[in-house]
C-alpha positions in Angstrom: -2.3 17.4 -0.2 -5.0 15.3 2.7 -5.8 18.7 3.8 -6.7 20.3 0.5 -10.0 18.5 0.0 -10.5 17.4 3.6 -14.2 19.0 3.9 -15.7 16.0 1.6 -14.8 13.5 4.5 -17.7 16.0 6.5 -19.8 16.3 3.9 -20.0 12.7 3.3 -20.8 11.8 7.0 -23.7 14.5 7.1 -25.0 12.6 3.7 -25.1 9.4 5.3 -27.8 10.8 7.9 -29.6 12.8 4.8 -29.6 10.2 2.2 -29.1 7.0 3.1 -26.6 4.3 1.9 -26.5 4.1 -2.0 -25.2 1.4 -4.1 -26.5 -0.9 -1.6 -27.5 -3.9 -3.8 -25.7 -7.3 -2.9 -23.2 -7.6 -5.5 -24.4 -9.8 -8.4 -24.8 -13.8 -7.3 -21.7 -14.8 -8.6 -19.4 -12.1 -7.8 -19.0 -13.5 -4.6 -18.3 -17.2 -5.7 -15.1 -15.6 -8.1 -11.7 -16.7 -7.6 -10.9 -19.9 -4.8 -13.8 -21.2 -2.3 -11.3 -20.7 1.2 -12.3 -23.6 3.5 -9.8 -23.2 5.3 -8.2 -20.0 6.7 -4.4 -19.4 7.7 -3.2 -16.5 10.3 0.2 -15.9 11.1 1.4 -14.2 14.1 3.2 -11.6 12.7 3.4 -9.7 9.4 7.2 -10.3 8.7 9.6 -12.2 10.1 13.2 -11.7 10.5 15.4 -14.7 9.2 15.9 -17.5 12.0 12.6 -16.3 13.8 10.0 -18.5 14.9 6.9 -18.1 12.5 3.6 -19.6 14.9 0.6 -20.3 12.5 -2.7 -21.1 13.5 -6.2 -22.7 11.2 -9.4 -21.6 11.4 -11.3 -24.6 9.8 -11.6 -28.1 10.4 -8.4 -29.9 8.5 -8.8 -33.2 7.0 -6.8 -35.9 8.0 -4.9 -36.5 5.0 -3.6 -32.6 4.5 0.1 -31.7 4.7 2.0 -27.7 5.2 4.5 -27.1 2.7 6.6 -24.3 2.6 7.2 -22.9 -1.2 9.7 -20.3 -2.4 8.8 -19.3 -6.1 7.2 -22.3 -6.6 9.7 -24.1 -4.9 9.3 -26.4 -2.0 11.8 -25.8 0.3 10.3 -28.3 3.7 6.9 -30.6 3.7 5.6 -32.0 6.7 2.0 -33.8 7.6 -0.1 -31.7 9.4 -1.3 -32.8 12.2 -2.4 -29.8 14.4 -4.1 -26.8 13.9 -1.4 -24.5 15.5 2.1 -24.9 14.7 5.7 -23.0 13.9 7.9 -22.7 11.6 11.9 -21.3 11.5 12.5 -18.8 9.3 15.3 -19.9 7.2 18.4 -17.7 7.5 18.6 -16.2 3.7 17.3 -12.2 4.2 14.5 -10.5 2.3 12.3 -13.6 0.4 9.1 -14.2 0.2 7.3 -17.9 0.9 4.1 -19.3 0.2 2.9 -21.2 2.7 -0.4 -24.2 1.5 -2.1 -26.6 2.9 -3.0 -29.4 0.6 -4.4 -32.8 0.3 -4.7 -35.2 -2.5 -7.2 -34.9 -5.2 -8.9 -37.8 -7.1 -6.5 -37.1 -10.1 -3.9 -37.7 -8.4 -2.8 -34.2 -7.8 -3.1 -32.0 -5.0 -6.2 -29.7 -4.1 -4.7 -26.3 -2.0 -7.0 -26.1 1.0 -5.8 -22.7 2.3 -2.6 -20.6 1.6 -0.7 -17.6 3.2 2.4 -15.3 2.4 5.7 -14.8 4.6 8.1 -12.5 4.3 11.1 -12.9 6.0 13.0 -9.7 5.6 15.1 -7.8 8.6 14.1 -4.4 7.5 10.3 -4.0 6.0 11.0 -0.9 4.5 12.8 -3.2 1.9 8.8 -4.6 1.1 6.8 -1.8 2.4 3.4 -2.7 2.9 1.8 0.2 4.1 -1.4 0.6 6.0 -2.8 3.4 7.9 -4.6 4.4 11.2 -6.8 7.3 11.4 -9.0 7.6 14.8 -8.0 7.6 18.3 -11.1 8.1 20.3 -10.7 6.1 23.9 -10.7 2.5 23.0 -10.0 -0.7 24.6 -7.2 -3.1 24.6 -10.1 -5.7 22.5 -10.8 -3.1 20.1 -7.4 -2.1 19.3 -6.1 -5.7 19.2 -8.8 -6.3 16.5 -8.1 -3.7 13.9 -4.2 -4.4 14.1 -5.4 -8.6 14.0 -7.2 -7.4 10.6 -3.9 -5.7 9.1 -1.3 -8.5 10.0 -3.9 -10.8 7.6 -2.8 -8.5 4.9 1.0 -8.4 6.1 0.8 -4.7 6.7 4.6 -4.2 8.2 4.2 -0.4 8.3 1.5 1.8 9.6 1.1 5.9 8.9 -0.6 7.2 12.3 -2.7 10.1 10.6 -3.5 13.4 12.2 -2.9 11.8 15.7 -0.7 15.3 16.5 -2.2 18.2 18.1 -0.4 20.7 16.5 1.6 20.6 13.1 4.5 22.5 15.1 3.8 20.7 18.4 3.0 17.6 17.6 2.9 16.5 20.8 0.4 17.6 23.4 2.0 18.3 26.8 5.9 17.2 27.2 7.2 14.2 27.4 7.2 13.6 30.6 4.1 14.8 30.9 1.6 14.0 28.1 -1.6 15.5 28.0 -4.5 12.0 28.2 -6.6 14.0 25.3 -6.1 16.8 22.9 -8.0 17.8 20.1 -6.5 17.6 16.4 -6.9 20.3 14.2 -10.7 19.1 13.5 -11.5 19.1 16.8 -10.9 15.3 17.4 -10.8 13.7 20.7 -7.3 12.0 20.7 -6.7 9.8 23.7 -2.4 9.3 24.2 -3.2 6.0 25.4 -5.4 5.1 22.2 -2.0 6.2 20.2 0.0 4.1 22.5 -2.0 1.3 22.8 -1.6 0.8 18.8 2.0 1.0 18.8 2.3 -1.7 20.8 0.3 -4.1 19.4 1.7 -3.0 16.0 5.2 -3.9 17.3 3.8 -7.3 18.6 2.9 -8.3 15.3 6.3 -7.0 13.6 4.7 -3.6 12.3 6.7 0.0 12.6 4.7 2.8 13.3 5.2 5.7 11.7 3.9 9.3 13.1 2.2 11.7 10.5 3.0 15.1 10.4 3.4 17.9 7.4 7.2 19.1 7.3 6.5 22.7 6.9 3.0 23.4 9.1 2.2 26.0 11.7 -1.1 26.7 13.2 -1.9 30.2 14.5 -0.6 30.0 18.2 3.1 29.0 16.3 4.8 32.2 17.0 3.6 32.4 20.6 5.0 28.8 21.0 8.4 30.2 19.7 7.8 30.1 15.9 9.9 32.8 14.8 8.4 34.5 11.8 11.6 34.5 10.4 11.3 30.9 8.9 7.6 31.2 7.3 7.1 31.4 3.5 5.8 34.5 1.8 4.0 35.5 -1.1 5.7 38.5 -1.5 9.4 39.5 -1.1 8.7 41.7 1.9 7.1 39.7 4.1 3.4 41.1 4.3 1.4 37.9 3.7 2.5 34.6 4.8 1.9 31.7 2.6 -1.1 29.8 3.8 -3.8 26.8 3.4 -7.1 27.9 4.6 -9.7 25.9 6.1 -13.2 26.7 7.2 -13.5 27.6 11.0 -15.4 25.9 12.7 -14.9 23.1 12.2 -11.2 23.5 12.2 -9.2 25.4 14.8 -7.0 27.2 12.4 -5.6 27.4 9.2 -2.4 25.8 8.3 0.4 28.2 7.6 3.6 27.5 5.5 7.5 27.2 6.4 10.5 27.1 4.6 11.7 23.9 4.7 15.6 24.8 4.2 15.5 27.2 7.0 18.2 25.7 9.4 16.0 27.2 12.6 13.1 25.5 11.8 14.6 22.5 11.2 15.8 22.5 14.7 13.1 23.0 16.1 11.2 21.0 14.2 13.9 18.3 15.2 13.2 19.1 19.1 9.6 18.5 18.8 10.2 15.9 17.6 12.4 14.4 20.3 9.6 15.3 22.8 7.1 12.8 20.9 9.7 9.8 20.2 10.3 10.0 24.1 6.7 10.0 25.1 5.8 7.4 22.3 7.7 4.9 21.0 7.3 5.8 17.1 9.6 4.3 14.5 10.1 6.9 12.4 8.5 9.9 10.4 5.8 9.8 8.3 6.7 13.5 6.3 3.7 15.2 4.3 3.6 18.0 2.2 1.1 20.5 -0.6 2.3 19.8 -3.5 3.2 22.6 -6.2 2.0 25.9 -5.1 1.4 27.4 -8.3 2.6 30.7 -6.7 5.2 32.7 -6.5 7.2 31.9 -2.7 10.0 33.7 -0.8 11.5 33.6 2.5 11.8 36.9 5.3 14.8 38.3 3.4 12.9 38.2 0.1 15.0 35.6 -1.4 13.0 32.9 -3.8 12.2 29.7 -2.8 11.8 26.6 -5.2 9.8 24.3 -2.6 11.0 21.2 -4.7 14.3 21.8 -3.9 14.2 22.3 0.1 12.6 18.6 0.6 16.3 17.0 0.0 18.1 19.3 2.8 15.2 18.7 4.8 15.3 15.0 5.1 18.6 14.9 5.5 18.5 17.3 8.3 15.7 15.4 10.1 17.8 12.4 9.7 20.9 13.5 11.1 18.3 15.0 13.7 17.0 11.3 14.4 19.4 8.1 12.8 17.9 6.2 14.0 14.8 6.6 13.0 13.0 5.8 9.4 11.7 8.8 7.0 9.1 8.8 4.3 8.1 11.8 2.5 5.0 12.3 0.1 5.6 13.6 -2.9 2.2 14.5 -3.8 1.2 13.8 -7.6 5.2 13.6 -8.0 6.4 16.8 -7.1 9.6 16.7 -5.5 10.1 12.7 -6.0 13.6 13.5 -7.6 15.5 14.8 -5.0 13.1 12.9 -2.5 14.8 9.6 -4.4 18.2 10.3 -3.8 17.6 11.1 0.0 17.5 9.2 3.3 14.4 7.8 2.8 13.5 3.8 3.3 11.0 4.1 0.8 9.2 6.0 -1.9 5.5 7.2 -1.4 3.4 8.9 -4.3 -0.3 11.0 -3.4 -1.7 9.9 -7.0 -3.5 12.9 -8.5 -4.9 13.9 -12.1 -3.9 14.2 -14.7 -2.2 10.5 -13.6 -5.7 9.0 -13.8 -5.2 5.7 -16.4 -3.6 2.5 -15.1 -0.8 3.5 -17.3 0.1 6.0 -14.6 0.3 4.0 -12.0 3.1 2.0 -13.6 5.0 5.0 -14.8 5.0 6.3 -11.3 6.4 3.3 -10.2 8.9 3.0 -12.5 9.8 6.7 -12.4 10.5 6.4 -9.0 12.6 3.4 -9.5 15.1 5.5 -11.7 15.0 8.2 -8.9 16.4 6.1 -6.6 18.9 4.8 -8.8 16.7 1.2 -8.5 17.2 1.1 -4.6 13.9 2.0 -3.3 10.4 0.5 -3.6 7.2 2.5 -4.1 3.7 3.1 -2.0 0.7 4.7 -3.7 -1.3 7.0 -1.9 -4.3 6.3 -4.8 -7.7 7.0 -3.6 -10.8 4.4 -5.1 -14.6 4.9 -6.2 -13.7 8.5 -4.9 -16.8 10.4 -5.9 -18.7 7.4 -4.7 -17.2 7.7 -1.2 -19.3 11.1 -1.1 -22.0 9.5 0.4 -22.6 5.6 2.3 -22.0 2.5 0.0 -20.0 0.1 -1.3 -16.3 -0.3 -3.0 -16.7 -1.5 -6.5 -14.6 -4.8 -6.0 -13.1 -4.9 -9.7 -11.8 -1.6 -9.6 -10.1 -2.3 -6.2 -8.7 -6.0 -7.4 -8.1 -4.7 -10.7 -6.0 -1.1 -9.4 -4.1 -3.4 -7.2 -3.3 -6.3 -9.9 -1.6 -3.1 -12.1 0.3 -1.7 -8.9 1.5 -5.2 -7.2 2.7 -6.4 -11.4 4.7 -3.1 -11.3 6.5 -4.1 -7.9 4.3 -1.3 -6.2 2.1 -1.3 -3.1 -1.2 0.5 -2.4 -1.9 2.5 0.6 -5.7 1.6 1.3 -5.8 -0.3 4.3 -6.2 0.7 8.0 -9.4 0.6 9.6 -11.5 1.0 7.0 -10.8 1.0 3.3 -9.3 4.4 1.6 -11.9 6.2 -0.5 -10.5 9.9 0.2 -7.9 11.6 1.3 -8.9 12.3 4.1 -8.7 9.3 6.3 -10.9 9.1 8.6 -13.8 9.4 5.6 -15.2 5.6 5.6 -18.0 6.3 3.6 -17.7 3.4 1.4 -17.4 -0.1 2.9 -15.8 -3.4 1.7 -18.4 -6.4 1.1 -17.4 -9.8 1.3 -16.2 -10.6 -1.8 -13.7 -7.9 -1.6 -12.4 -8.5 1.7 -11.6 -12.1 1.2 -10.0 -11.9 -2.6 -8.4 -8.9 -1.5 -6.5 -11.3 1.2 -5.1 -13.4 -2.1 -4.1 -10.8 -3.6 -1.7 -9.5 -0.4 -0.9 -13.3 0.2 0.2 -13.4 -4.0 2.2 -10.2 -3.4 4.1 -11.2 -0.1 5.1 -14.9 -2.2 6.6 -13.5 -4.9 8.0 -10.3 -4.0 11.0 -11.5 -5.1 9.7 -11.4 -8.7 7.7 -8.3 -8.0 9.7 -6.1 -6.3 13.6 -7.5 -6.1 15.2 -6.2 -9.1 14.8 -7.3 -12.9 14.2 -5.7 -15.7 10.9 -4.7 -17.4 10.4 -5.8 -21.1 7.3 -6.1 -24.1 7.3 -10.3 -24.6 5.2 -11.4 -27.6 1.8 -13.5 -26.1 -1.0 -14.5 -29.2 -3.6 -17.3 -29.0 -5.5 -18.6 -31.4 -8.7 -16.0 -31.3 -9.5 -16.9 -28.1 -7.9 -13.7 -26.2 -6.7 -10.6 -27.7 -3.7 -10.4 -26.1 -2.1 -6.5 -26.7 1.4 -4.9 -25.2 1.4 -2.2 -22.1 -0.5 0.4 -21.9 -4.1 -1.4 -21.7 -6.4 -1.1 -24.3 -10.0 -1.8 -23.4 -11.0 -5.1 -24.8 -7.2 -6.7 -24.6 -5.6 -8.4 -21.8 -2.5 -6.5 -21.4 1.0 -7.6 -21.4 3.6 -6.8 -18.9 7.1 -8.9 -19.0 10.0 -8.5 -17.0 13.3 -10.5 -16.9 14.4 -11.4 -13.7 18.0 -13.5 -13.3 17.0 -16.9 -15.3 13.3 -16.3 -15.1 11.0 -14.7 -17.8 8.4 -13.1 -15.7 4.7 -12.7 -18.1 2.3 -11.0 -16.3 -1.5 -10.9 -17.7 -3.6 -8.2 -16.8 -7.3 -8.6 -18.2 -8.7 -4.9 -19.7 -11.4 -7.8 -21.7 -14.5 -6.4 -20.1 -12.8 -2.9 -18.5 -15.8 -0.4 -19.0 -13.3 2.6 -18.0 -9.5 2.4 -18.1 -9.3 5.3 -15.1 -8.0 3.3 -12.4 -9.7 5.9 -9.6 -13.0 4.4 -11.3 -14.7 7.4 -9.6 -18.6 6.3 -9.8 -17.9 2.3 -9.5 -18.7 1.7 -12.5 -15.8 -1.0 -13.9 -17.2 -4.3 -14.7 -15.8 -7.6 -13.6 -13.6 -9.2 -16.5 -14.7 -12.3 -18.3 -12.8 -15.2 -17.1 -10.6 -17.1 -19.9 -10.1 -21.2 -19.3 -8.1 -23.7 -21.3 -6.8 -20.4 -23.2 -4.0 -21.7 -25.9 -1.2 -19.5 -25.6 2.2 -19.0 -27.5 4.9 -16.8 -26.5 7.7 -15.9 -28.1 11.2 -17.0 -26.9 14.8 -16.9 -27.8 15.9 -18.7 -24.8 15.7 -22.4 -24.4 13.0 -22.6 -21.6 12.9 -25.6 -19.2 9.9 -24.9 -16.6 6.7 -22.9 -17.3 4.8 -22.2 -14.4 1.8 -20.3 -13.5 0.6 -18.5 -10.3 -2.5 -16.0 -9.6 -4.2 -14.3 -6.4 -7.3 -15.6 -8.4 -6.6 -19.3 -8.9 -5.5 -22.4 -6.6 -4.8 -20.4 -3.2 -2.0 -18.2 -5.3 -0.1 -21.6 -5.4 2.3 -21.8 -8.3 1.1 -24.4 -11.0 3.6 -26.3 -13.2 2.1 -26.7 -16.9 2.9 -28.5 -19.6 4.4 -26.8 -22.7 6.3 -27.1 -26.3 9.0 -25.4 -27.8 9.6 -25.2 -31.2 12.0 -22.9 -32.3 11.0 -19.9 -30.5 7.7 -20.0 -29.7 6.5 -21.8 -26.4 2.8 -23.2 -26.6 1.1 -23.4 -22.9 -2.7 -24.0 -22.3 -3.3 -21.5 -19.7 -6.1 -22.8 -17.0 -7.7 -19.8 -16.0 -7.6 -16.3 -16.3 -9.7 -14.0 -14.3 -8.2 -10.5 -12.9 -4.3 -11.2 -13.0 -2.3 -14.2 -14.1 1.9 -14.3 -13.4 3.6 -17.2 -15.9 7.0 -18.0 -15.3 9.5 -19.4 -18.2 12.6 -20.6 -16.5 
């Protein structure tokens, strides 16, 4: 699906030169002061951990004298030590797959504690199990500096996987060369400059931070040189029964070198070969896997040589678990563009389950049902990534993301127990990549740090099983609290039970001037902030902790707060409430 609108990308370049940068203004003075002032800064040396390892972190900041690390898990703390140096480590402990919070703290004047900087650790021995997925899009010749810089930038938003887009030369030969002897550069189907040791570089400074590197590739592509390089025109798709006109995707030449035609993805003999081109570029490159793409639904009628029909839904099951048997050792993602395919794609060999986010799924209530569609798909093994595409009319030309949409997408996806493809090296505005029309200011990059920090922390309440269900939240006419789907006006409620714990998260639609997530113009409006909100919740449980955390408030540190039950209802005075809140009844 990249390829099916990937003139914009163009287009939106040559507007840069014509008009200019729009949506320029500095966002309003205190859009930038929202959420926690960071003093202090927290890096970690790699973007997960495996249990037992050494964690190293390092400060950026001066630290008082008085601060202390602990080391939190759900709120918990599970080791507290004075700090007394701005670089440190840390052993993982030896339980698999949990998420930590990691603050530095002092005392305040009330007697409490005031969080000076946070960050998130995971400590999980396979990251497909948390995907966080980020992406890398241009390999012109670079330097060891500048690579080392853009994969710093993603291990500060614990990106543990990375989609190396259109870095092939050809769909059916990937690779340029053999692998014994790579060509230095080839041009991409765009005509891109590609340098091999731009593309090998950045695997190995992904791996030195923990991250797998996934290549990119469609699972059913030819250019028009296939057949000479052995392509047998026996395994294409047809639009006709007896084989006259080969299924295709047409693209305008020049720029590109060819059009991009179809194969049947069930056909044994592709498959193989398929599998032996593949073998040429995990010799020459140490990838970790393959990063499968696809079209989506045709909307025409498709057959193979003989005549016979093809469903493509159908052929993406076979195929992965060809490519697997192919490669074992190796991880697989597929896109199932808008859904299509997803439920055979869900029962396959796949670590992980990625969605291309189209219309008619444009409301935040999509998003969810994605997520949780895919959960039943894979029988509640497998987590989800969305492919979903921000301020994407707005990325036509040079500007700015529209920070609440961005915080305010990912608050809906990361309560779901979702992640967001958007990150690589530039922000996600189309699809395809390399477009970085739209930049992120400030503001945005910093909160959106929290907000990766808050999901690493409590993946275990996020995205480690539980079960979803509608709690009853009211206040006394302060907020207008409503159940999921949002309404405009409400903050929306999203529960889920998970072991002892009643999860409540609070999503604020207050001030939403649009409830499509894509927020295609960046238009949506920062929410009004709630403080001191009384809340009561209903509960038939007896509840002995309440506790609140949020990417907005106190470094994403959980907050104990003081409640009463009386009968069941559970009354709470909640602090703050800006984009996202997560309370806890234990």
């Amino acid at each position: 699906m990249k390829k099916t609108k990937i003139m914009t990308g163009l287009i939106g370049v040559l507007l840069i030169l014509s008009l200019g940068c729009n949506n320029k203004e500095e966002p309003r003075p205190d859009s930038v002061d929202k959420g926690e002032q960071i003093t202090l800064d927290i890096t970690t040396n790699k973007a997960k951990y495996n249990p037992g390892e050494t964690i190293a972190f390092r400060i950026q900041g001066d630290v008082p004298s008085n601060s202390k690390v602990s080391y939190t898990l759900l709120g918990k703390v599970v080791e507290e030590n004075p700090l007394s140096s701005k670089n440190w480590e840390w052993t993982a402990p030896e339980t698999d797959f949990k998420g930590y919070l990691v603050k530095i703290t002092r005392p305040d004047e009330n007697g409490g504690e005031e969080v000076l900087a946070s960050v998130g650790v995971d400590v999980s021995s396979d990251w497909t199990r948390f995907p966080r997925y980020g992406f890398l899009s241009k390999f012109p010749q670079m330097n060891e500096e500048e690579v080392g810089e853009v994969i710093t930038n993603l291990n500060r938003y614990h990106i543990n996987g990375l989609q190396f887009y259109d870095w092939h030369y050809q769909h059916h030969r990937p690779l340029a060369g053999s692998a014994e002897d790579p060509e230095p550069v080839w041009r991409d189907i765009i005509n891109r400059e590609i340098y091999f040791s731009t593309v090998e570089e950045y695997i190995s400074k992904a791996h030195d931070r923990g991250m797998k590197a996934m290549f990119y590739n469609l699972i059913f592509g030819a250019m028009k040189t296939a057949e000479q390089d052995g392509v047998s025109p026996g395994w294409f798709l047809y639009t006709d029964p007896n084989h006259q006109q080969k299924d295709l995707h047409p693209l305008p030449q020049p720029p590109f070198v060819s059009d991009i035609f179809l194969l049947d993805p069930s056909n044994s003999s592709w498959q193989d070969y398929l599998i032996q081109e593949n073998q040429e570029v995990y010799e020459a490159l140490p990838f970790d896997g393959f990063h499968m793409d696809q079209l989506g639904k045709r909307n025409k009628a498709l057959y193979t040589y003989e005549g016979n029909s093809v469903q493509l839904e159908n052929t993406y099951q076979p195929f992965i678990e060809a490519i697997k048997d192919g490669h074992p050792q190796k991880e697989l993602v597929l896109n199932a563009v808008n859904q299509y395919g997803q439920d055979g794609i869900g029962q396959s060999e796949t670590g992980f389950l990625y969605t291309e986010v189209w219309g008619p799924n444009d409301r935040y209530e999509h998003l969810a049902e994605i997520i949780q569609n895919n959960h039943e798909y894979s029988n509640g093994e497998k987590n989800s990534v969305l492919a979903a595409y921000m301020n994407y009319d707005l990325a036509d030309q040079a500007g700015y993301f529209n920070t609440p949409a961005v915080l305010l997408t990912d608050a809906v996806i990361f309560a779901f127990g979702g992640a967001h493809l958007e990150l690589g090296e530039h922000m996600l505005g189309k699809e395809y990549f390399p477009n970085n029309n739209l930049q992120m200011r400030k503001d945005l990059k910093e909160r959106l740090v929290k907000y990766y920090d808050f999901m690493v922390a409590y993946q275990n309440l996020l995205r480690d099983g539980g079960s979803f269900n509608d709690p009853v939240v009211s206040s006394y006419g302060q907020v207008s609290f409503g159940s999921w789907p949002p309404q405009a006006g409400e903050v929306s409620v999203v529960g889920k039970e998970v072991g002892d714990k009643q999860v409540i998260h609070l999503l604020n639609f207050s001030n939403a001037t649009t409830l499509n997530w894509r927020d295609n113009n960046g238009n949506q409006a920062y929410p009004q902030k709630k403080e001191n909100v009384h809340v009561v919740i209903q509960s038939s449980k007896p509840v002995q902790k309440v506790w609140l955390a949020s990417p907005d408030f106190n470094g994403c540190s959980a907050k104990e707060l003081d409640f009463k039950q009386q009968g069941d209802q559970v009354s709470i005075t909640l602090p703050t409430l800006e984009f996202w809140d997560m309370l806890v009844l234990e």
